[in-house]
C-alpha positions in Angstrom: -127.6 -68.4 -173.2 -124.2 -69.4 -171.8 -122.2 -67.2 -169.8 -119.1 -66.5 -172.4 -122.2 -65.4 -175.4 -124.1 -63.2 -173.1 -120.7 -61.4 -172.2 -120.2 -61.2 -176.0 -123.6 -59.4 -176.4 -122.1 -57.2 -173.6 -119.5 -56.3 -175.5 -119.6 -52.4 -175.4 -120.0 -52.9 -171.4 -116.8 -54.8 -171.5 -115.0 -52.3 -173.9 -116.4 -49.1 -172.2 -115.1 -51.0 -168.8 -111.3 -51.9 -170.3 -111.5 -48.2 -170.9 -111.7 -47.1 -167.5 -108.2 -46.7 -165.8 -107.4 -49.9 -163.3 -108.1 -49.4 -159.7 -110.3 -46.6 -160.1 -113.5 -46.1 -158.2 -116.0 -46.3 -161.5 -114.0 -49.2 -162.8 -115.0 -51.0 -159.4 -118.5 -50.0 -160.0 -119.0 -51.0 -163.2 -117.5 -54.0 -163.0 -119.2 -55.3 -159.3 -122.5 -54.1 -161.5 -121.8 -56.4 -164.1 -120.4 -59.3 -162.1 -124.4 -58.8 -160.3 -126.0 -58.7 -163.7 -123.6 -62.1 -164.6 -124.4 -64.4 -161.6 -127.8 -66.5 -162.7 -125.5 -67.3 -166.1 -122.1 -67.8 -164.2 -124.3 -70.7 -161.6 -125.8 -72.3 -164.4 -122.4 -72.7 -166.2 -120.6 -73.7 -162.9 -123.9 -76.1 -162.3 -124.3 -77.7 -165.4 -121.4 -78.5 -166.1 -120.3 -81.8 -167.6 -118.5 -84.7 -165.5 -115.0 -84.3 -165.8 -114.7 -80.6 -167.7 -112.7 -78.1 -166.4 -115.7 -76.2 -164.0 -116.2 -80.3 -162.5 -114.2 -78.6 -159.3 -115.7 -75.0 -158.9 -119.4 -77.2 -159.5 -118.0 -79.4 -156.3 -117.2 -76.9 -153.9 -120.7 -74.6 -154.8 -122.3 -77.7 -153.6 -120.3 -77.6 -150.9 -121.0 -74.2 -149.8 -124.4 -73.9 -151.0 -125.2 -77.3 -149.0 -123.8 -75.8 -145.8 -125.6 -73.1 -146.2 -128.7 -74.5 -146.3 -127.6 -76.5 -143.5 -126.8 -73.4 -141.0 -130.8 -72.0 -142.6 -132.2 -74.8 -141.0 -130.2 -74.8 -137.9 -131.0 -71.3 -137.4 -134.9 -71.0 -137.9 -134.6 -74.4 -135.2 -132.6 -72.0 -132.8 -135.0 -69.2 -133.6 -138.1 -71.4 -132.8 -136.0 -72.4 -129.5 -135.8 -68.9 -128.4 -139.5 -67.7 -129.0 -140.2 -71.1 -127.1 -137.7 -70.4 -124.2 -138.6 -66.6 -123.7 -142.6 -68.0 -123.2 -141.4 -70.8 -121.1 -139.2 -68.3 -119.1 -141.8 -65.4 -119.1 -144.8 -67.7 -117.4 -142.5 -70.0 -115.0 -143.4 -73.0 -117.0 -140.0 -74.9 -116.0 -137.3 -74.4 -114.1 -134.1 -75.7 -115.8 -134.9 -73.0 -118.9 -132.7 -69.3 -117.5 -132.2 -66.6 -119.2 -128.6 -67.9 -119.8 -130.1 -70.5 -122.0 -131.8 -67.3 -124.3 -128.7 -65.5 -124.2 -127.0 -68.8 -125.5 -129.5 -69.3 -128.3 -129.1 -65.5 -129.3 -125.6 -66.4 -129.3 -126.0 -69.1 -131.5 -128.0 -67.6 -134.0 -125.3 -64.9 -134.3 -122.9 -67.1 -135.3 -125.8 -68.9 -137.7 -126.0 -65.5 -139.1 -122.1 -64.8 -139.5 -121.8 -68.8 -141.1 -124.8 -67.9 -143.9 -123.0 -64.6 -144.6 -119.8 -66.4 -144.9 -121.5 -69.2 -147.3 -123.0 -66.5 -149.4 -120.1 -64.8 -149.8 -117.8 -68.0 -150.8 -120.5 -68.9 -153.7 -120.2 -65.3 -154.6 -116.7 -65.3 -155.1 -116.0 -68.4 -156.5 -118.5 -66.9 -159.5 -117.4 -64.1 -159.7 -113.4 -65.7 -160.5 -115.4 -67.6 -163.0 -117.1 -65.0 -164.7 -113.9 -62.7 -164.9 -112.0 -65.4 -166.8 -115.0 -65.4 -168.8 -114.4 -61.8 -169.3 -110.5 -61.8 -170.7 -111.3 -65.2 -172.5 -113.9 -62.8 -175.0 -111.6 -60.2 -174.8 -108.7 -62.1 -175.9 -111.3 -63.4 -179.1 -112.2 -59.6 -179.6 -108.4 -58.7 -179.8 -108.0 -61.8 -182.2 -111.1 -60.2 -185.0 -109.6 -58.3 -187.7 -109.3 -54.7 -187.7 -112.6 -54.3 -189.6 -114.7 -56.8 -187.2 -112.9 -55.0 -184.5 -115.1 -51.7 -185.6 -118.1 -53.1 -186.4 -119.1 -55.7 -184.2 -119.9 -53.1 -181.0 -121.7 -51.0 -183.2 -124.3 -53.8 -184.7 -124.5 -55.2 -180.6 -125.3 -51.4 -179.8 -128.1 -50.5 -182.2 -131.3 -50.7 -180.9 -134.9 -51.7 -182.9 -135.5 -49.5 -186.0 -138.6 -50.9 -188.0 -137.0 -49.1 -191.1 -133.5 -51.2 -190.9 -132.5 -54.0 -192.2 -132.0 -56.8 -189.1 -130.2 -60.2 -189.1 -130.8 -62.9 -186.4 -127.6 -64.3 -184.9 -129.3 -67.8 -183.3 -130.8 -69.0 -187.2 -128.9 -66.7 -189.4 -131.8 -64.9 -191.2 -131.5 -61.4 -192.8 -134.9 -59.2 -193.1 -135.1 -56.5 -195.1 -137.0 -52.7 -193.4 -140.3 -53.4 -192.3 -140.2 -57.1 -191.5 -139.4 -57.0 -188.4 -142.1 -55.8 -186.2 -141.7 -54.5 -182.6 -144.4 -55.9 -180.3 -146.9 -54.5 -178.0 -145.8 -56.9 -175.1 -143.3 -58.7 -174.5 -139.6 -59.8 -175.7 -138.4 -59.0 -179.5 -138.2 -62.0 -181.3 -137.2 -63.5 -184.5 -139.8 -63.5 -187.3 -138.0 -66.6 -188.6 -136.9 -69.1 -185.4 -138.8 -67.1 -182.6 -135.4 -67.0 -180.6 -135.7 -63.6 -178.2 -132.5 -61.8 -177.9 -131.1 -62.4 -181.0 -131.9 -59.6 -183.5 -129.0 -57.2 -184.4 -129.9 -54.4 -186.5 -128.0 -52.1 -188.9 -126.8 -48.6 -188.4 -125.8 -45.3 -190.2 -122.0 -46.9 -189.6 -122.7 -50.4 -189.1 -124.0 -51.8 -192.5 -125.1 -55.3 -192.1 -125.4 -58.3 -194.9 -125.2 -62.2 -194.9 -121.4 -62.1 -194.8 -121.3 -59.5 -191.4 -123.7 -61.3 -190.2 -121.9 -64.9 -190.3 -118.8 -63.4 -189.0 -120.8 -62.0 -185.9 -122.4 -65.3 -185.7 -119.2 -67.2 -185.6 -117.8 -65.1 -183.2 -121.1 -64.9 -180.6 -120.9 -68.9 -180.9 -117.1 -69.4 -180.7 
């Protein structure tokens, strides 16, 4: 699942978080929460991406700072190594040329090994994040497009949760079941009695009546 149709099936999180006046301290909350939640679906977007599409740049300079980043790893388990080495040569006398100037320069180094990994981390981090928020107003932009109706409806479907005695329509092939034929299971992830797509079900409520037509609307707009 993309990045853009997850959010969609997020949709009350995004609605409940448009809510929330801007600047405040549960608006920053939720939304650094939901930003965490996004990041394995913002990477793959940003990594997968296709040669020449728009996300061709933010793919480049991830593998730039991800690269680096593994770069500085490597450098500092060497200068880690170096010091547990050094401290043993320096403890028994083994040679003369290693001081405890030279330790104090390899804890120095690691420091800074340290501060360039946080500082790698936090570029990838960031640049997802800028994706994932455009992400966010491009499906509220589509949500503010619906009509009035769709508007109502399609946060209440996304919020219902199983009920065996509920009709329930799968948005990945399209199926409608009737109450009862959809089964909850022991273990594991609900999935579709028809395609066996997890994730997909959306089932009817006292106020959110579902049929073919709702469900082809919700469809289109998941996959838009």
């Amino acid at each position: 699942m993309n990045l853009k149709r997850q959010l969609k099936w997020r949709l009350n999180d995004l609605l409940a978080l448009d809510a929330l006046p801007k600047g405040s301290a549960e608006a920053a909350e939720k939304r650094k929460a939901l930003l965490s939640e996004c990041t394995a679906a913002s990477a793959a977007d940003i990594m997968h991406a296709a040669p020449g599409s728009k996300l061709t740049p933010r793919r480049r300079q991830r593998k730039v700072w991800t690269t680096l980043g593994y770069v500085v790893i490597v450098l500092f388990l060497l200068s880690a190594a170096a010091l547990v080495l050094g401290y043993w040569m320096v403890s028994d006398h083994k040679v003369d040329w290693m001081s405890r100037g030279t330790l104090f320069a390899l804890l120095a180094a690691m420091v800074v090994e340290v501060a360039l990994m946080l500082l790698c981390a936090n570029r990838v981090t960031a640049l997802q994040n800028r994706y994932t928020l455009g992400r966010i107003r491009v499906v509220m932009k589509e949500y503010d497009a619906l009509g009035a109706e769709d508007r109502a409806l399609f946060p209440r479907l996304l919020a219902q949760g199983f009920s065996a005695d509920r009709r329930a329509g799968c948005c990945a092939c399209g199926a409608l079941f009737g109450p009862g034929e959809v089964a909850q299971p022991e273990s594991g992830d609900l999935t579709c009695p028809g395609c066996g797509e997890p994730f997909q079900l959306v089932f009817e409520g006292d106020d959110a009546p579902l049929d073919a037509d709702t469900l082809n609307r919700l469809r289109s707009f998941l996959d838009a």
